[in-house]
C-alpha positions in Angstrom: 26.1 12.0 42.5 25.1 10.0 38.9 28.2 10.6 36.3 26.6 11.8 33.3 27.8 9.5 30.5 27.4 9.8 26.7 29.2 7.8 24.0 28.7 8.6 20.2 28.2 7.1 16.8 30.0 8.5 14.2 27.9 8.0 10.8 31.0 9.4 8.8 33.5 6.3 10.1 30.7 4.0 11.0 32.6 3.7 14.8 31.9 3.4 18.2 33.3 5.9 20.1 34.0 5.0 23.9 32.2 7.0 27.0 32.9 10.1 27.5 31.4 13.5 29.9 30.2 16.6 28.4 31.3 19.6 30.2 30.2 23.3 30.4 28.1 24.4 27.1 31.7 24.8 24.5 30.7 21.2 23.7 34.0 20.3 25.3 34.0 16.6 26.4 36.8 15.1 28.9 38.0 11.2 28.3 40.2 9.9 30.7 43.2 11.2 28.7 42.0 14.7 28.8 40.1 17.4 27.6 38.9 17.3 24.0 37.1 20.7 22.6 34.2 21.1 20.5 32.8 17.6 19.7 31.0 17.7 17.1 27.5 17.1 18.0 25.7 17.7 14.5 23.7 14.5 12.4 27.4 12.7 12.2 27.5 12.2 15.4 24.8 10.4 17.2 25.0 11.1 21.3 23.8 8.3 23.2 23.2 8.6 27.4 24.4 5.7 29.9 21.4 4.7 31.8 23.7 4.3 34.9 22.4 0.2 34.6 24.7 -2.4 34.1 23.9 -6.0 32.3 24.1 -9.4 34.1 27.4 -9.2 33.0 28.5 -6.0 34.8 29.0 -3.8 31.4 27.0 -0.4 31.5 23.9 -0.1 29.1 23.6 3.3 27.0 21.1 4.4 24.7 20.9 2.9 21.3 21.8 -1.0 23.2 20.1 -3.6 22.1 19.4 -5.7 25.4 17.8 -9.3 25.8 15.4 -10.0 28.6 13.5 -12.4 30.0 10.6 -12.1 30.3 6.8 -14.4 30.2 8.8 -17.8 29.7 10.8 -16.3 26.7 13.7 -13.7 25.5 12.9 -10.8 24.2 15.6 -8.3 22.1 14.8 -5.1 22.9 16.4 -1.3 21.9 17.4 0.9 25.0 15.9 4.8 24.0 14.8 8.0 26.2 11.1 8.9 26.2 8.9 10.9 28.5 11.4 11.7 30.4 12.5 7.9 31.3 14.4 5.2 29.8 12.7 2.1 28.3 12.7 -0.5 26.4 10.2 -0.4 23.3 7.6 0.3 26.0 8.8 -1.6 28.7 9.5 1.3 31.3 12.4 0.4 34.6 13.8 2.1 36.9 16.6 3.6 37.4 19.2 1.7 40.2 22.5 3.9 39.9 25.6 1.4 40.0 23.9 -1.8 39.9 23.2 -4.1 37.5 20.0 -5.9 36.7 20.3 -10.3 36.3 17.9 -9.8 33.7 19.4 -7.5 30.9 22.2 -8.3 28.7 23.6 -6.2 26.0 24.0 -8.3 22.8 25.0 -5.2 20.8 23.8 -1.9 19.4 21.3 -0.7 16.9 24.0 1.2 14.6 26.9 -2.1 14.6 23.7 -5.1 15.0 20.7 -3.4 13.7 19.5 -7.1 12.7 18.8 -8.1 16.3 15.8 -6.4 16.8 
């Protein structure tokens, strides 16, 4: 069964939260410490989904990554985002392979900590 993932970025502290499950509609969330209740979910808090891929270097891609590809002879930076119902890559649509990780993709940051990359 895929693990639902999320992680947030918090627009108050400018941070990086790390991955954690949503659970049951209270907005709880569990971390591997515990149970944390009501997250806050509103415009200070941007969720962001784990695409259940991992980069060449085994480390799992969420939402909101910037990744670098090859692709055509060259390297291409490229944000990770949900649309029509799939994840892509400004247009570049790929499929879903739970628990593996693709030679191809590697995370060189995110668009809220490296928005310059793109």
């Amino acid at each position: 069964m895929k693990e639902i993932k999320f992680r947030s970025w918090d627009n108050e502290f400018k941070a990086m939260s790390n991955p954690f499950t949503i659970v049951g509609y209270a907005r709880d969330y569990v971390r591997g410490d515990g149970i944390y209740p009501n997250i806050d979910v509103t415009s200070a808090n941007i969720l962001m989904q784990y695409t259940c891929l991992k980069d060449k270097n085994e480390k799992e891609i969420y939402e909101g990554d910037i990744v670098r590809i090859w692709e055509i002879g060259e390297f291409i930076n490229c944000e990770v985002i949900f649309k029509d119902g799939c994840f892509t890559m400004e247009g570049r649509q790929f499929v879903l392979n739970v628990g593996t990780y693709n030679p191809r993709f590697e995370i060189i940051g995110n668009v809220y900590e490296h928005p310059g990359l793109l």
